[in-house]
C-alpha angles and dihedrals in degrees: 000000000000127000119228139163105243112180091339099311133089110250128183119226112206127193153200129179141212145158133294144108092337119043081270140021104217118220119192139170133192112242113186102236126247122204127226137044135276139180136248085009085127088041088056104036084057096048085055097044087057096041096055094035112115121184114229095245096066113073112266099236094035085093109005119116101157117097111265125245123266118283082234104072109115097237127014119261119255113223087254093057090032084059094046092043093060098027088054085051101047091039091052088048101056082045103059079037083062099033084057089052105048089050094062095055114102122276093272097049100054099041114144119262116281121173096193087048103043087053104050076054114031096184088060090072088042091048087047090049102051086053096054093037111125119279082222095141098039084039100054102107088060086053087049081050096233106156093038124132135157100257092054100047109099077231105199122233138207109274097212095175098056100093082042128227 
């Protein structure tokens, strides 16, 4: 994952790769950033990844139960990039849940990281922590994709320039 400012704002690319006429066809997606750090995000986004992967040999709607990408894409998703594409938007959207969260706690518990002073007080870091840790439970119904629809998925796209000319 790489940070940019895209049009004022940070936003995070994402990618996947796969084969084609290059050694890789680059698929990327803008993600608006947000600060701060929580705990278990790469745990979850994996655990997506894996749950909404589906190999090429098994037929695409025998197990799928997420919404498919746009017709207008310019060239169709892989299941790599299908699975990305779904486990980026769920994961972003536990996080803002949380961010949201963690904004509303009162002043002590959502102080910014601070080694020395976490370690003059060790239960500051603990306080902090409690506040940024993932909305998994409460956000359960957006990991079972209810609520999802095309249109709200941060589908990725094929990055063609990307190799260059």
């Amino acid at each position: 994952m790489h940070v940019h400012d895209i049009d004022g704002q940070r936003k995070i690319h994402d990618f996947t790769n796969t084969s084609k006429r290059y050694l890789y066809r680059v698929h990327a997606a803008c993600i608006p950033l947000l600060s701060g750090y929580f705990s278990g995000v790469g745990d979850l986004f994996s655990a997506l990844v894996l749950a909404h992967f589906q190999p090429i040999s098994l037929h695409p709607s025998q197990f799928m139960t997420s919404p498919s990408p746009p017709s207008e894409l310019s060239n169709p998703l892989t299941p790599l990039t299908h699975a990305v594409s779904l486990a980026v938007t769920k994961t972003h959207t536990i996080l803002a849940k949380t961010h949201e969260h963690s904004a509303s706690l009162p002043a002590d518990e959502r102080q910014p990281s601070d080694d020395e002073l976490d370690t003059m007080n060790p239960m500051r870091r603990v306080k902090r922590m409690q506040g940024r840790e993932l909305m998994l439970i409460r956000g359960q119904d957006i990991i079972r994709g209810i609520g999802l629809t095309s249109e709200n998925i941060r589908w990725m796209g094929e990055w063609d320039a990307f190799w260059g000319p």
